[in-house]
C-alpha positions, 0 to 999 in steps of 0.5 A, a space after each residue: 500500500 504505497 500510495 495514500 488510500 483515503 483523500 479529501 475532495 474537493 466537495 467536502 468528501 474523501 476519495 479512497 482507492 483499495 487494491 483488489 485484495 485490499 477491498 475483498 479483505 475488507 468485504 470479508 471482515 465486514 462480513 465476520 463483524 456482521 455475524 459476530 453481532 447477530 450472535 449478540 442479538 439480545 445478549 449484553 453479557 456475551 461470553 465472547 472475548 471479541 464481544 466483550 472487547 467491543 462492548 466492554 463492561 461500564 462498572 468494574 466493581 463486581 459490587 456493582 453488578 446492579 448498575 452494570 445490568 442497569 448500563 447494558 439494558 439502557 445502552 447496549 442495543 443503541 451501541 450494537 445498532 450503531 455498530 451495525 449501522 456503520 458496517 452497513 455503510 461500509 459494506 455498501 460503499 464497496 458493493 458501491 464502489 467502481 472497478 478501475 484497474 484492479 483497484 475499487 474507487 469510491 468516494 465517502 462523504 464525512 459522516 460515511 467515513 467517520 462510519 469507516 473509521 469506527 469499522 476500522 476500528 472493530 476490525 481491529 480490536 475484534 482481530 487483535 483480540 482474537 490473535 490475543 495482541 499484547 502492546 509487545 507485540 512486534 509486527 517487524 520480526 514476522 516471516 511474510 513466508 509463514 502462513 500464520 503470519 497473514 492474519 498478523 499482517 492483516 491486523 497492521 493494515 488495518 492500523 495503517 489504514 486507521 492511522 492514515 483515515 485519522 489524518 485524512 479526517 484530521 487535516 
């Protein structure tokens, strides 16, 4: 990924340009978020570490159980809409989007890619999670020729692409 995915347009939006393979990852973990969140359908207190990750808990004191139960009735289904909601827009930006040289083109305004950035987000935190990241973590040392590396060089695009969609956003 040598040139810059995300940039500002001249009408107040952001062009982005995904390679192929970039795009079809992309399709893919919207996809796996999607189905992450439909098997939280109605269960604030899931025992996925994914989930309890991406909705982690308001109160840590165990003395507060009351309020915790109290917080996810009131809250979670606003937050799980709204994640939903994000991957929606998302994943019908890429289905929008036009084939150019084996590249997708698209263009987001704001509100779509501050919705990208949070899906971004997820993505990340969910795949991190998964592959159990520790802030030791070093990306550099991994081998491109080992297979189990894919899924670590996947959770660094996906940093990259956040940390370059901040500061599209930010300029």
């Amino acid at each position: 990924m040598a040139r810059a995915p995300f940039r500002p347009n001249r009408s107040d939006g952001f062009d982005v340009v995904l390679e192929a393979g970039e795009a079809a990852v992309l399709t893919r973990l919207c996809e796996e978020l999607t189905t992450l969140l439909s098997a939280d359908e109605g269960e604030p207190e899931a025992a996925d570490p994914v989930l309890e990750r991406l909705f982690p808990r308001a109160y840590l004191d165990p003395t507060e159980e009351n309020a915790e139960s109290d917080w996810q009735r009131l809250v979670h289904g606003d937050l799980l809409d709204g994640r939903r909601r994000a991957l929606a827009t998302v994943e019908g930006t890429l289905a929008g989007a036009e084939l150019r040289r084996n590249r997708f083109e698209l263009t987001l305004s704001e509100e779509q890619a501050l919705d990208w950035l949070a899906v971004l987000n997820d993505a990340r935190l969910a795949l991190g999670t998964r592959l159990e990241v520790t802030d030791d973590l070093d990306l550099s040392g991994l081998d491109p020729d080992d297979p189990d590396t894919a899924p670590f060089a996947v959770y660094w695009w996906l940093g990259v692409l956040e940390e370059r969609l901040i500061d599209v956003l930010s300029a």
